[in-house]
N, C-alpha and C positions, 0 to 999 in steps of 0.2 A: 504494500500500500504506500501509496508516496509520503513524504513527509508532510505535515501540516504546518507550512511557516508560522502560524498564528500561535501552535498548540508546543512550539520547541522553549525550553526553558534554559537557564541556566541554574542549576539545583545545588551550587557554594551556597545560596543560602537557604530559605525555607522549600521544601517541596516534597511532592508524592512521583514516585517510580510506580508505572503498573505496566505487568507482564503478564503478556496473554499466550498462552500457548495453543496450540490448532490443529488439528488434523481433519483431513476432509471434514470441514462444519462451517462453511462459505457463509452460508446464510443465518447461521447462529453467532457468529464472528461479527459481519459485518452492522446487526443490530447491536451489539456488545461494543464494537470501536463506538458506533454513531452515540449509544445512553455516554460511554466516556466523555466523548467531545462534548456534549451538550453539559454535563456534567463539570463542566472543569470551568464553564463558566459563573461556577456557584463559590468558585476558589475566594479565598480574599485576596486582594491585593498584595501580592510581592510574595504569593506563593508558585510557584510553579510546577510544571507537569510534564513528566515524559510517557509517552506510552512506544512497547517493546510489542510488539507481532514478531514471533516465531512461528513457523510454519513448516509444515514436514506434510503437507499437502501432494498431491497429485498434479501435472502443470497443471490440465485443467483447473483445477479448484483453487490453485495457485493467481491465475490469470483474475479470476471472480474478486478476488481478495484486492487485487493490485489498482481495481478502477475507485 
């Protein structure tokens, strides 16, 4: 999935890491990124966020993830 310039943090100082790991679940994934993203808008100020997709997918189901 490409990066989200908006959603890249620098985490020296406050922040949450979240790591999602996948296999073939495209469409369980891709609601799960979408609640994060919406989600990190409820941060406070000057905290930030990375989120980590790992994927051990199929291309197929790889390509799904990546739009």
């Amino acid at each position: 999935m490409p990066a989200d310039p908006s959603g890249s943090a620098n985490l020296d100082g406050q922040g949450i890491t979240v790591v999602v790991p996948t296999r073939k679940n495209a469409a369980v994934v891709t609601r799960a990124v979408e609640a994060l993203r919406m989600a990190r808008k409820n941060l406070p100020d000057g905290v930030g966020y990375e989120l980590f997709l790992v994927d051990d997918s199929d291309p197929a189901d790889a390509a799904v993830l990546r739009e």
